[in-house]
FIMAR-170776 format. One line per 4 residues: number of its first residue (from 1); for each residue z, x, y of C-alpha. Coordinates in steps of 0.05 Angstrom, whole numbers, plus 5000, padded with zeros to 4 digits. Example, Ala and Ser with C-alpha at 12.3 -4.5 7.8 and 13.67 -1.06 7.14 Angstrom:
1	5156/5246/4910; 5143/5273/4979 $
This chain:
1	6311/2416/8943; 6277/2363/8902; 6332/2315/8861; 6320/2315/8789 $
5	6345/2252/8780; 6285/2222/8829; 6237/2265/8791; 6262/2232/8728 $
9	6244/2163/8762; 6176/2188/8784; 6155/2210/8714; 6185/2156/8676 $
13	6175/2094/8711; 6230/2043/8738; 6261/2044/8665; 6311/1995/8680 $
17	6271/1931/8688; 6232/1949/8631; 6296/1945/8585; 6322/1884/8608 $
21	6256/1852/8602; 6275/1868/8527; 6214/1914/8513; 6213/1914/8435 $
25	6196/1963/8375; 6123/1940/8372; 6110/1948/8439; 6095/2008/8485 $
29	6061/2071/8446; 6019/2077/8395; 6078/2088/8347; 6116/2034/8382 $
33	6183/2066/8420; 6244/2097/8443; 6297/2072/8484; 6347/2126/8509 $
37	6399/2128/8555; 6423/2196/8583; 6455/2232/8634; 6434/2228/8698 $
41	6388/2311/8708; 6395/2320/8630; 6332/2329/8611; 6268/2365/8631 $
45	6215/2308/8641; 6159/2353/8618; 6203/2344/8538; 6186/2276/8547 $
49	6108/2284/8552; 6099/2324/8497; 6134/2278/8453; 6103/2226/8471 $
53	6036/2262/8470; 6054/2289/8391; 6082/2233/8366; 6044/2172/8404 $
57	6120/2134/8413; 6138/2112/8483; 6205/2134/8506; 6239/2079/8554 $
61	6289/2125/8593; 6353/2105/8629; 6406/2142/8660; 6485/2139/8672 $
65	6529/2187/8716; 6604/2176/8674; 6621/2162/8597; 6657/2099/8625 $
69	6591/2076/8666; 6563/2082/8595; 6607/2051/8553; 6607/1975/8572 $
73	6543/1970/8586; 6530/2000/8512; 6580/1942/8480; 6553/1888/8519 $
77	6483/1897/8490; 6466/1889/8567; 6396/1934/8538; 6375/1951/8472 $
81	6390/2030/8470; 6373/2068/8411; 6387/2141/8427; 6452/2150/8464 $
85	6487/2219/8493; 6563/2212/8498; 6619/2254/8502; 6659/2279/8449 $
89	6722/2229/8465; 6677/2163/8477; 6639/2190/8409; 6706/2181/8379 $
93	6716/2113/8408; 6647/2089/8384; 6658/2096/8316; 6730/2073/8318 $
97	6693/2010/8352; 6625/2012/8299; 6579/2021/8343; 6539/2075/8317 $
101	6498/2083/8254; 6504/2141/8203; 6453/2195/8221; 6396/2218/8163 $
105	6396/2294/8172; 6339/2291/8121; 6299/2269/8176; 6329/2309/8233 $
109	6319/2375/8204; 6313/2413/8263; 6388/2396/8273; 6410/2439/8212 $
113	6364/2489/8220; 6379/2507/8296; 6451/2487/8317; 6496/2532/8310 $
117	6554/2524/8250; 6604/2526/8302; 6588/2469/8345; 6595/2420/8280 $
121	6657/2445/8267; 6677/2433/8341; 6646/2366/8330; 6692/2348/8277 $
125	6747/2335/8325; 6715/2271/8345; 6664/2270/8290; 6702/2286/8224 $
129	6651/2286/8174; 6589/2303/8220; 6565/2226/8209; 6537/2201/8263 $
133	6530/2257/8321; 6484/2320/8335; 6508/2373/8395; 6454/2368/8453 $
137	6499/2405/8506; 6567/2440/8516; 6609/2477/8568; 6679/2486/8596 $
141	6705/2460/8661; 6728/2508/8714; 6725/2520/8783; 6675/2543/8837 $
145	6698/2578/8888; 6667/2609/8955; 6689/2684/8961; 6670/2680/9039 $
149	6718/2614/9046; 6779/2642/9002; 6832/2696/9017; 6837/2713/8939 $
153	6808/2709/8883; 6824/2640/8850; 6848/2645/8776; 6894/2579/8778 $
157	6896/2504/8775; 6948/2513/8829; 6908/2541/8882; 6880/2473/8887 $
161	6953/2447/8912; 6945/2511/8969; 6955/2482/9032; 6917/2532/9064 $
165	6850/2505/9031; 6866/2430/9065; 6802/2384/9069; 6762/2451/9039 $
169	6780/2421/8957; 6727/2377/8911; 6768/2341/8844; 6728/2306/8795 $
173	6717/2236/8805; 6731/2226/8734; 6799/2201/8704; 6802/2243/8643 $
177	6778/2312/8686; 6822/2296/8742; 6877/2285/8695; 6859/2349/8659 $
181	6872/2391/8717; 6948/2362/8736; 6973/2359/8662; 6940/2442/8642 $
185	6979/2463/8716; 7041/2427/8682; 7029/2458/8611; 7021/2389/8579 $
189	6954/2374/8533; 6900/2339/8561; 6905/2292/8507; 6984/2275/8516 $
193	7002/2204/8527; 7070/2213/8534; 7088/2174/8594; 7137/2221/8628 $
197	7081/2273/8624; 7030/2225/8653; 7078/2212/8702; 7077/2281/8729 $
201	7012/2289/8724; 6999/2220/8767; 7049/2254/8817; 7012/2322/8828 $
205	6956/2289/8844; 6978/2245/8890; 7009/2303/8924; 6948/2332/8929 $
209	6908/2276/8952; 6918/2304/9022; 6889/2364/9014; 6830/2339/8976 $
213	6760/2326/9017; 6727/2282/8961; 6727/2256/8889; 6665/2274/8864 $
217	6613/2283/8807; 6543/2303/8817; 6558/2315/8893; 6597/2372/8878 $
221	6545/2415/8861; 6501/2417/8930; 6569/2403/8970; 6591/2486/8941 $
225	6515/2506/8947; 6516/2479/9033; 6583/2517/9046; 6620/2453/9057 $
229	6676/2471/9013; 6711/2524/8992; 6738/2503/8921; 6716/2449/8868 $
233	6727/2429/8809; 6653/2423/8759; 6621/2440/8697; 6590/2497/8677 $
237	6528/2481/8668; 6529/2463/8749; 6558/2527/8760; 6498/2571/8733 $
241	6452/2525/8779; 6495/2534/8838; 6497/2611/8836; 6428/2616/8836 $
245	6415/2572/8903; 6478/2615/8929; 6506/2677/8911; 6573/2671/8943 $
249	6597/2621/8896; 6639/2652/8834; 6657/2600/8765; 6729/2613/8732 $
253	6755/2590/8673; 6841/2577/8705; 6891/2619/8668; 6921/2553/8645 $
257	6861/2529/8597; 6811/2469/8609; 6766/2432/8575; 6713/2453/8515 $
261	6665/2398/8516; 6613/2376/8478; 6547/2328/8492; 6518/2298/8434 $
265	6458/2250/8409; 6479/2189/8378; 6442/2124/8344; 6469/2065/8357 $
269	6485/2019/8296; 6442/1955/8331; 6386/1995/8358; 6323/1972/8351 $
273	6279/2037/8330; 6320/2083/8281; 6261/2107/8256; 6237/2135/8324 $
277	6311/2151/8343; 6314/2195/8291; 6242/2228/8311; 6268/2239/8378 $
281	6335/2277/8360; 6295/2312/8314; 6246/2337/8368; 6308/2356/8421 $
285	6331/2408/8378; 6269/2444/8365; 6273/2515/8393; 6221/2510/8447 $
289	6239/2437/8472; 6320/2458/8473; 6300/2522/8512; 6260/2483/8566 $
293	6313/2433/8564; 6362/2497/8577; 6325/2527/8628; 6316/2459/8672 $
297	6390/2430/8670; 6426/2502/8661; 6479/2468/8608; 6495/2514/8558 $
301	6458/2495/8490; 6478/2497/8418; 6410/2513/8392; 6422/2583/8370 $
305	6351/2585/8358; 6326/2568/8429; 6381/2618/8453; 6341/2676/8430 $
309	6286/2652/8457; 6313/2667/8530; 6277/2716/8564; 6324/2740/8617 $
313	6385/2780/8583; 6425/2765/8641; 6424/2687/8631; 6430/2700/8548 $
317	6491/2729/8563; 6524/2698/8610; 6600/2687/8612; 6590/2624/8635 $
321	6538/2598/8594; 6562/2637/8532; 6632/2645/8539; 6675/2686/8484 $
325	6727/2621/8483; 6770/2679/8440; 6780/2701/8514; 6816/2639/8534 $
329	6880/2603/8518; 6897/2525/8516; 6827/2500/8505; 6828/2435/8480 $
333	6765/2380/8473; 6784/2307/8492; 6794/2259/8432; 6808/2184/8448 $
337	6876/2159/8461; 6863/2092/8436; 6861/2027/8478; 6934/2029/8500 $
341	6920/2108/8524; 6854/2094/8564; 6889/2033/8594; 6950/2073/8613 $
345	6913/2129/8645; 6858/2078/8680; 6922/2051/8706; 6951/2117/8727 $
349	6890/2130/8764; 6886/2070/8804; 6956/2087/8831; 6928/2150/8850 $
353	6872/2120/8888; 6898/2076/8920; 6963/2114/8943 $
């Protein structure tokens, strides 16, 4: 199977040399440049081309694989990003810190004219006013399971405690999505930081730490696909990939609730190339480059437009891709806890390593 993320490397160039050299604004295209920094597999390279091809502005790419990878290396100024795609809780945390600048809809139109109503107003959790954010990608968390490797179907955060499925369990390498999992078994929010509820949580994980054959994020994904696990924890968006390259593997949404997350575009307040920034985000939610975006990373997108573009009716509606969230109880998005909460639960999660 080729990786994406090499592919990404191929097409693009060895983008991080190139923005620590500090490449600037009148360098690089025609129209000068871009300097974005995405998700590692988050984009089709082929989106890239064209808009650099239209528009004559180079796009300097770089990737991370965590919101906290991200982060520091954003508020250092280590490299001089312009186009950003965090989650919905480090969104929240960037504009408590000032880090990003106030978008222009006027020239992003595409984002009003193709997202869908309903992802703003999700947005507004950790966006209140719509400001400074545009939805790129969004899905739930859930788990895969192998219907060859399990004696029932799994419907519950608990049946990753089962004894029975020892050294055969993926978890999240991911503090906030491991967490997620111990506090929705317990009942508790995903947001709590009440410390006798992190407590618990802490505990049922290090209970299950046993049982558990590795933390991990990307890995998840061909781990399930090879048969080397029965049960993992992973986004949906992986979950539509993995069912294609094997059938066996079913995607639940546990009876407990999860996570609704969103991915958004972002400007930062320092960068460089607003201008451009703006041209970019403009040209990611156009129907046809959101649709081939779509079909190469399989992450559900809230361009309603692109969405009836897809061809097969299977895909367009998918339960996973398009879940009725009506369906589902105890939903919740992350927000940020503050500096005291990400401190306490980075702390919490060292214990649980290292136990």
């Amino acid at each position: 199977m080729i990786n994406k993320r090499n592919l990404l490397f191929a097409v693009f160039g060895l983008s991080i040399p190139m923005l620590l050299s500090g490449c600037g604004s009148s360098k690089g295209g025609v129209n000068g440049e871009v300097i974005v920094y995405n998700w590692g597999e988050y984009l089709d390279p082929e989106t890239i081309e064209i808009f650099e091809e239209e528009t004559g502005i180079k796009v300097i790419y770089d990737e991370f694989e965590t919101n906290e990878v991200m982060y520091p290396k954003v508020e250092s100024g280590a490299a001089s990003y312009d186009v950003v795609c965090p989650s919905d809780y480090m969104i929240s945390k960037m504009i408590a810190n000032d880090m990003l600048a106030p978008l222009n809809f006027d020239n992003i139109p595409n984002a009003k004219k193709n997202i869908g109503a309903q992802y703003f107003e999700q947005s507004r959790s950790f966006d209140p006013d719509n400001q400074y954010s545009v939805p790129y990608c969004w899905g739930t968390v859930g788990i895969l399971y192998n219907k060859t490797m399990v004696e029932e179907p799994i419907t519950s955060w608990a049946q990753l405690w089962d004894e029975k499925y020892a050294d055969n369990i993926l978890m999240q390498d991911s503090v906030r999505d491991a967490f997620m999992v111990a506090e929705k078994l317990n009942g508790f929010s995903m947001n709590t930081i009440d410390a006798a509820e992190l407590e618990t949580a802490k505990n049922a994980l290090i209970e299950q730490k046993p049982l558990v054959q590795a933390y991990v994020i990307d890995q998840v994904r061909d781990k399930m696909i090879g048969n080397e696990a029965a049960i993992g924890v992973i986004y949906s968006g992986e979950a539509i990939y993995t069912q294609r390259e094997n059938p066996d593997l079913v995607y639940v949404i546990p009876e407990e609730g999860t996570n609704v997350w969103i991915d958004s575009w972002v400007i930062l307040k320092d960068a460089p190339n607003k201008e451009n920034a703006e041209k970019f985000i403009d040209f990611m939610c156009r129907d046809d480059i959101a649709l081939k975006n779509f079909e190469y990373i399989t992450y559900s997108t809230p361009n309603d437009a692109a969405r009836e573009l897809i061809e097969d009716e299977d895909i367009k509606n998918s339960d996973i891709a398009f879940p009725d969230l009506s369906l589902y109880n105890n939903l919740e998005t992350y927000v940020y806890l503050g500096e005291e909460g990400d401190a306490l639960y980075n702390t919490l999660w060292k214990e649980v390593k290292s136990n």
